[in-house]
C-alpha positions as CSV (number, residue, x, y, z in Angstrom):
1,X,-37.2,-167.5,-112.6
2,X,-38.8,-167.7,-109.2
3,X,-36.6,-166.6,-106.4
4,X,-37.3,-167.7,-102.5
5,X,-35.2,-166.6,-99.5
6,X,-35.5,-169.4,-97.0
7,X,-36.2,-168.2,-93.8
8,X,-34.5,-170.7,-91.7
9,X,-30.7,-170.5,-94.0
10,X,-31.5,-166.9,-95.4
11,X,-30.1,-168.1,-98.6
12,X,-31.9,-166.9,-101.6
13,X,-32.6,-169.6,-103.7
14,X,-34.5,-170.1,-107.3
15,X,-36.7,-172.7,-108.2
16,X,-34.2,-175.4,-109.4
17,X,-33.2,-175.5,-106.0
18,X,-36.7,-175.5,-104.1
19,X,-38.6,-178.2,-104.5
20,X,-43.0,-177.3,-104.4
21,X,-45.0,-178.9,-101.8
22,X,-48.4,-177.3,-102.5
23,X,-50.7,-175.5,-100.8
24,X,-50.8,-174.3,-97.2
25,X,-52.4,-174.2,-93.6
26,X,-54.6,-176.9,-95.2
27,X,-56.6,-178.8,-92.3
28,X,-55.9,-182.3,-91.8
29,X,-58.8,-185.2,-91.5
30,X,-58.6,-187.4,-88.8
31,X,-59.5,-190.8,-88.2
32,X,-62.8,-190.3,-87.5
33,X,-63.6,-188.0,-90.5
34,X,-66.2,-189.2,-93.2
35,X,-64.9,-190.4,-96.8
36,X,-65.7,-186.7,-98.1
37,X,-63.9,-184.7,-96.0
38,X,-60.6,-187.2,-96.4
39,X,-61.0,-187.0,-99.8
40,X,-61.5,-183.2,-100.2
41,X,-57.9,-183.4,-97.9
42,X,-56.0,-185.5,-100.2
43,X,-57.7,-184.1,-103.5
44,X,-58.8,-180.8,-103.4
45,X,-57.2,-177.7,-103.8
46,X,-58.3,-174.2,-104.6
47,X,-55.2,-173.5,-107.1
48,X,-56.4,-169.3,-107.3
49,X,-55.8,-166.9,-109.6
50,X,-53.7,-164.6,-107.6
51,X,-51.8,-164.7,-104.4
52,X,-51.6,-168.2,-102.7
53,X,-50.1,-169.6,-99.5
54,X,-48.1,-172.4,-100.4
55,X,-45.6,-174.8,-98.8
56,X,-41.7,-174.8,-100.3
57,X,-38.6,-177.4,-99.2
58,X,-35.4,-176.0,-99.8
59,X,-34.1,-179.2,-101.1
60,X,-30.7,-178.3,-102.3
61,X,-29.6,-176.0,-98.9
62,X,-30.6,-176.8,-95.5
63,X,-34.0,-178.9,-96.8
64,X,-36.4,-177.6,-94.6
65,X,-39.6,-176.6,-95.6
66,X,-41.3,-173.5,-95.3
67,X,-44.2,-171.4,-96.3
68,X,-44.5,-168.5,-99.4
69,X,-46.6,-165.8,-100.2
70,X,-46.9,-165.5,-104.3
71,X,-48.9,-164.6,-106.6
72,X,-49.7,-167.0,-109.5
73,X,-49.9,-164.4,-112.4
74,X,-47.4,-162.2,-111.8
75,X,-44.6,-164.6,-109.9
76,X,-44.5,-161.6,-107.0
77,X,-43.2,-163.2,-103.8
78,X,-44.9,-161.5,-100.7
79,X,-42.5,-163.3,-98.3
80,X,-41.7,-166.6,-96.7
81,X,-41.9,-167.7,-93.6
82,X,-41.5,-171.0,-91.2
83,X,-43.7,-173.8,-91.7
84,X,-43.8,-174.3,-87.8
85,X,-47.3,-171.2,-87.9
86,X,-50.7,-172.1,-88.4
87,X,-51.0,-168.7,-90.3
88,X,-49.0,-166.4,-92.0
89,X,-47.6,-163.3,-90.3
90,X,-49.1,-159.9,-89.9
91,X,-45.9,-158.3,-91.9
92,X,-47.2,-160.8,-94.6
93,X,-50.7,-160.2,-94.6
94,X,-49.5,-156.8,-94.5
95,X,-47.6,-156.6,-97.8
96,X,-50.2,-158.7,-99.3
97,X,-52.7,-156.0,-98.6
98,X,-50.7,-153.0,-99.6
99,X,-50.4,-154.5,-102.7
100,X,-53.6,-155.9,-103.6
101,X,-57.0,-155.1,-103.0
102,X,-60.3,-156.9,-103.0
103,X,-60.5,-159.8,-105.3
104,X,-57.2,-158.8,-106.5
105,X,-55.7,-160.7,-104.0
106,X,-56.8,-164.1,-104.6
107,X,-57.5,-165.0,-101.1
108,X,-61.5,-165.8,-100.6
109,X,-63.0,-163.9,-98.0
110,X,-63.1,-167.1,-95.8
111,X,-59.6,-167.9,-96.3
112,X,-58.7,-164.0,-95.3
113,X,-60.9,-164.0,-92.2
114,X,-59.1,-167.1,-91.3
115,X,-55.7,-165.7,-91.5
116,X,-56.6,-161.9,-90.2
């Protein structure tokens, strides 16, 4: 079972009590933005094969949401942190990186460059 400590309540909570809200740090279309690039928004996601930045409510605690490190084979949480960032934290890049290498880690090389 998947296990997420909130970082806002510090409880450590499983699944049944989270509730998934999809991938992170995605850029939002605005109102002058052509039909493919709202659709690709609403739509498209790159769902990898290894470690993803996704967005998490704690539903059954405080309910706020927040973001998660994980990877998509092997369940391996990296970390959480608040959703208030616009990327994820050096400490989490950081265990990210000591753990995987290359490929390994799922994140493209444009996503990576985005968050380094």
């Amino acid at each position: 079972m998947l296990k997420l400590v909130c970082p806002y309540c510090g409880i450590e909570a499983d699944e049944t009590e989270l509730v998934s809200g999809g991938e992170a740090h995605l850029k939002r279309e605005g109102p002058d933005s052509t039909d493919d690039d709202f659709e690709g928004y609403l739509f498209l996601r790159e769902n990898p094969k290894g470690v993803i930045l996704e967005r998490w409510r704690h539903a059954m605690g405080c309910g706020k949401w927040f973001h998660v490190a994980r990877c998509t084979v092997t369940q391996e949480v990296f970390g959480t942190y608040p959703a208030q960032t616009f990327k994820p934290p050096p400490r989490i890049m950081e265990e990210i990186k000591s753990r995987r290498t290359g490929q390994e880690n799922g994140l493209n090389s444009d996503k990576a460059e985005k968050f380094s």
